[in-house]
N, C-alpha and C positions, 0 to 999 in steps of 0.2 A: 395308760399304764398297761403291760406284761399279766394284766391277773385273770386266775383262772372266774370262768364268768361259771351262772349258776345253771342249772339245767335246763334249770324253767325260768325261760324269759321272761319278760315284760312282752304282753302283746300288745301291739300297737297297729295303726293302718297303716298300709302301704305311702297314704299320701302324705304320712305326718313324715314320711322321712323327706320331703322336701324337694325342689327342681334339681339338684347339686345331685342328691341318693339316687333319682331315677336316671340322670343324664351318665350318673355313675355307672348304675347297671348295666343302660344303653354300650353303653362303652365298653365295657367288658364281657357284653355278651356278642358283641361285633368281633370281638378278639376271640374268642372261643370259639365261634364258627370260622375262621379262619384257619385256626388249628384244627378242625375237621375236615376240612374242604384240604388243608394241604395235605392231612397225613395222607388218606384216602387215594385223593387225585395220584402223589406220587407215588405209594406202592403199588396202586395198580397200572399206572401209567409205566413205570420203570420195570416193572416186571413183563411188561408185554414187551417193552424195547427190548430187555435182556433175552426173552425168550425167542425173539426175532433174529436176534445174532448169535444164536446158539448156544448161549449157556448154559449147564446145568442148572439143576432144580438148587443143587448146594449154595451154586454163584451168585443166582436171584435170590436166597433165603437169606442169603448174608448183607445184602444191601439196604433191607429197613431195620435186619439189626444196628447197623451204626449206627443209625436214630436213635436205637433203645440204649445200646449202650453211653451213645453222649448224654443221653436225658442223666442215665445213672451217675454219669463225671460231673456232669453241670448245673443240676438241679441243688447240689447244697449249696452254691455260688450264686446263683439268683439273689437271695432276697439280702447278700450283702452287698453285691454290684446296686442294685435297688435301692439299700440305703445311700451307698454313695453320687449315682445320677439323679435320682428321684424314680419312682412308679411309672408317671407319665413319661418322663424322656425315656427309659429301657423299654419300654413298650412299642414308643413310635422308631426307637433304632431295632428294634427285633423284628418289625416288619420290614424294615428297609432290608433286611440282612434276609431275611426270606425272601426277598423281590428278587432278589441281586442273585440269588441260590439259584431260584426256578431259572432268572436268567442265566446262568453259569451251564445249567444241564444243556442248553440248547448248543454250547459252544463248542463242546466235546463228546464226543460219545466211548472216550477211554472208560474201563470198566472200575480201574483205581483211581481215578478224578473222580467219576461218581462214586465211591466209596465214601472222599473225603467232602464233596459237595454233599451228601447225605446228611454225612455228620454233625455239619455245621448247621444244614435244615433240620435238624433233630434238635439243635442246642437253642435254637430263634424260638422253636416250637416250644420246646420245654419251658423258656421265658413268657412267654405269652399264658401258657398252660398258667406254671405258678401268679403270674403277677396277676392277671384277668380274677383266679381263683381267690387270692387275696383282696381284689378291689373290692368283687361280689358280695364276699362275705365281709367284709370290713363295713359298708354301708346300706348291707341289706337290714330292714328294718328286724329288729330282736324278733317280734311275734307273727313275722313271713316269712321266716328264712326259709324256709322248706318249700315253700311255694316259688321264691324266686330259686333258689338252688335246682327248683324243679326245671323250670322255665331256662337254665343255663343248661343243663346237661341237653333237656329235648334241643337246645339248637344246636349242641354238639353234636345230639344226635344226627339231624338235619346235615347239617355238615358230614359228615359220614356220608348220608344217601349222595350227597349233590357231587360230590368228588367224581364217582363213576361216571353220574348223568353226563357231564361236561366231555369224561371221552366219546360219548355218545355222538354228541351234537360233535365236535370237533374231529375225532378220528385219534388216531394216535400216532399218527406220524408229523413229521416238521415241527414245527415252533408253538402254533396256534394255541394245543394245550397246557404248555404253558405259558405261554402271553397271556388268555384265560383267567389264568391261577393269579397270573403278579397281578391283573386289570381289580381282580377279587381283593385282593391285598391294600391294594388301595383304597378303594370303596371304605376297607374296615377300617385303613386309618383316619376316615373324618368325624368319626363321633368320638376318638378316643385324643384328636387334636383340639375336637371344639369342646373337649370337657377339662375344667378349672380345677375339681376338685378331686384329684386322686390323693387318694390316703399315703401319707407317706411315713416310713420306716424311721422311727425317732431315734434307735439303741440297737444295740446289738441284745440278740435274745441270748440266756443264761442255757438254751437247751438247746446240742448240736442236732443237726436233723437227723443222725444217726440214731440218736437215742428216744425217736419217736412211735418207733415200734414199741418201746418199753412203757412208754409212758399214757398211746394212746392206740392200742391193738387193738380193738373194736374199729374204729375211724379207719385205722391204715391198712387193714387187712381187708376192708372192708372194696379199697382201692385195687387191691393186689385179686381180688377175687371178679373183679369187675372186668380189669384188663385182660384177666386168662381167659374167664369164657367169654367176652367183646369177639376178642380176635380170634379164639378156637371155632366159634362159629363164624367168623367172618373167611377164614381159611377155610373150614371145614364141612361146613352144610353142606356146601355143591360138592364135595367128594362123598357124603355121607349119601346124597343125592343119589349119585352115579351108584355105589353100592347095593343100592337097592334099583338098579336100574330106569331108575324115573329118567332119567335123560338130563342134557346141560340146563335145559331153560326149567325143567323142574328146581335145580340145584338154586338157579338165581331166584326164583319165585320163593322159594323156603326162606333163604337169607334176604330177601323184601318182606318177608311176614315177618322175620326177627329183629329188624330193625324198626318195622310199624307198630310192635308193642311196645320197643324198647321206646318209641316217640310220646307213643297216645297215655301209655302211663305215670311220666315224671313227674306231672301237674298238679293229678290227685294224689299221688302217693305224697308230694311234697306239703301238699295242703295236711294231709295225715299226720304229717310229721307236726304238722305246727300244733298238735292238739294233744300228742302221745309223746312218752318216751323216746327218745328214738333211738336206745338200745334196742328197748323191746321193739320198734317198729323193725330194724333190722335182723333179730330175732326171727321174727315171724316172715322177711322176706327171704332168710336162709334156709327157713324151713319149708317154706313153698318152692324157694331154686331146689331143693333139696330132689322133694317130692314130686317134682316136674318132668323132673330129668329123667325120672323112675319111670313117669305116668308116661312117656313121648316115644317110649321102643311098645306100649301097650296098645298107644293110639295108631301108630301106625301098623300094628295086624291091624288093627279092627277097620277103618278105612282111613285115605287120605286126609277126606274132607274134615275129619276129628283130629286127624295129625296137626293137620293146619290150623284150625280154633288153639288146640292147646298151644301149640308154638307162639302166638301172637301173646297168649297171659302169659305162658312161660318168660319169653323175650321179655316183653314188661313188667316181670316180676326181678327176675335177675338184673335187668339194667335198671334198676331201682336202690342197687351197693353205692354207686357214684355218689347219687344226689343225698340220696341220708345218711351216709359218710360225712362226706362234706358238710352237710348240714352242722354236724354233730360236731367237728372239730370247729366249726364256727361259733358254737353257742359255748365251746370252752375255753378257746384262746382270743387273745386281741395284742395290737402291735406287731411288734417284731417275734412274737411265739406265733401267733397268727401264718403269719409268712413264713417260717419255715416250717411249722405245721403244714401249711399246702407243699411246701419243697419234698417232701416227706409220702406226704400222698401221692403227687405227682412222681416220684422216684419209685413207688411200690404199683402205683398201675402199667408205669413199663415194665417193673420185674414179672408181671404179670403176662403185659403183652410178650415177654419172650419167654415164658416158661410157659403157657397154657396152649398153644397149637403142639408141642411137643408131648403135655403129656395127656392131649384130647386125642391126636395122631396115634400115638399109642395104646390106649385102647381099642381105637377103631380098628387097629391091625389086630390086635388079641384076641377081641371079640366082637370079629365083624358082623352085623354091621353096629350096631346096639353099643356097641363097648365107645363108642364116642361121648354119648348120654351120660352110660354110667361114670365113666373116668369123672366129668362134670359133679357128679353126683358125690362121689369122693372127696372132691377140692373142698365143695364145700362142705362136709360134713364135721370135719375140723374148727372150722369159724363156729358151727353150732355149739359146740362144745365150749368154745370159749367164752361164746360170749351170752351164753347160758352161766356159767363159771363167773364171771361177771357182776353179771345179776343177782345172783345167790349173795355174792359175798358184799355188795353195797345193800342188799337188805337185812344182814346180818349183823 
């Protein structure tokens, strides 16, 4: 049944949810690192191609937006294509359709084919995103979900890092890196083929995914805060780098420290969540991205080596919006609200990835070099406000 569930779950162990729940997981968190490893691997792979045949910065900036944008087209369409194939079939054809992608870039290097091969690698993505996110929470145990939700994002995390490593070893030219990616793709389709029991979509849900902002703005904003500063640092370090003239490999060593708290903190903080509200846990994690942001133009007068500490808690404070988001819309929706509750989520962390390098970018130009921090600092000070607003009025 569609009902909203209670706050406070039932805690239970991990193992009473059964071989079916964990082989679930397995499954879903194989899919979700695949959606890392693709976004990653292609925008940085396709932007070195594009930059190699002379395009402007405009022409490469436009190519992972058609990712963002189809996520936005095709994310309310998920979870009723879902109902119609089933969970597991749309899962195991979204990867074939990303295979078939990565192999499509290699066949042309036209700059509007990869527009449109983007696109469609943006639409596989964005299936995998909601559907994987729906498994997770569908059969994570009531009184863990914070701890597996945690354990889902650190491999998303994970996936992020491994994307780049693979240009490493492979280079970025000819086919290799992506053969790579499809060989990847494969791998992740054999626990989500050898698993029996994906949850499947009974009814069509009463709430369109539009009107999930209204109904669950804590959770989805939560999404959309996550996405801007993910990729505003992911864009933006190494130029915040250069600013203060550290140099290129300063620039990538900051965005490896923010990706290593974003990793080393999902697990505890998600264990957190199983014990607390997790308004107020996200509460107190908005008010630490908050104050981080603040504390990170201070650290670095003072010297690197404190820029750096802080950065690692900061990263792992702020990429801590995903997991207790998530978490949160799991412990309130089930079925087909379920599912398009993640469509919703998934639709506001791309509004996020294309809104948050623009208006991090912007301050960095305003008020260089520092104004990249504060702009962050800004985003989120909004969220506090609401979801402070929130709290007040369910204890009232």
């Amino acid at each position: 049944m569609d009902t909203h569930r209670s706050l406070n779950e039932p805690r239970d162990a991990l193992s009473d949810a059964g071989g079916n729940a964990v082989m679930g997981i397995v499954a879903a968190i194989a899919s979700v690192s695949i959606v890392g490893i693709g976004l990653s691997l292609t925008i940085a792979l396709l932007s070195v191609r594009l930059e190699q045949a002379g395009y402007s910065a405009h022409a490469i900036g436009l190519n992972p937006a058609a990712g963002g944008f189809a996520t936005l087209a095709w994310a309310p369409f998920v979870p009723v294509f879902a109902k119609i194939i089933g969970t597991r079939r749309i899962l195991l054809m979204a990867l074939l359709v990303a295979a078939a992608s990565l192999a499509a870039f290699t066949l042309t290097a036209d700059y509007w084919a990869w527009l449109g091969i983007r696109a469609v690698f943006g639409a596989t993505l964005t299936t995998l995103f909601v559907i994987s996110e729906y498994w997770i929470n569908a059969v994570a145990p009531p009184g863990r979900r914070g701890i597996v939700m945690g354990l889902y994002t650190s491999t998303l995390a994970i996936g992020f890092a491994v994307g780049p490593l693979i240009l490493i070893v492979t280079g970025v030219d000819g086919a290799r890196p992506f053969l790579v990616g499809i060989a990847l793709i494969m791998i992740g389709m054999l626990p989500i083929a050898l698993s029996h029991s994906a949850p499947q979509i009974e009814r069509q849900t009463q709430i369109p995914v539009s009107r999930f902002f209204l109904v669950a703005p804590v959770a989805t904003l939560a999404a959309l805060l996550h996405g801007a500063i993910e990729t505003a640092s992911m864009s933006l370090l190494p130029v915040y780098a250069l600013r203060l003239n550290l140099g290129v490999e300063a620039g990538a060593e900051l965005l490896g420290l923010f990706l290593l708290g974003n990793i080393l903190f999902q697990i505890p903080v998600g264990l957190i969540s199983d014990r607390y509200d997790r308004r107020k846990l996200l509460l107190a994690i908005g008010l630490g991205g908050c104050v981080g942001a603040l504390i990170l133009p201070l650290a670095a007068a003072v010297s690197f080596t404190l820029f750096c500490a802080v950065l690692i808690l900061w990263g792992g404070i702020v990429g801590s919006f995903y997991a207790i988001g998530l978490a949160l819309l799991g412990s309130r929706y089930a079925g087909a609200e379920l599912a398009s509750a993640n469509a919703a989520f998934v639709m506001f962390y791309s509004l996020g990835m294309l809104a948050g390098p623009p208006v991090a970018g912007f301050g960095l130009d305003l008020v260089p070099p520092n104004g990249f921090f504060l702009a962050i600092a800004l985003l989120i000070a909004p969220y506090i406000w609401l979801v402070w607003r929130h709290l007040r009025s369910a204890d009232s």
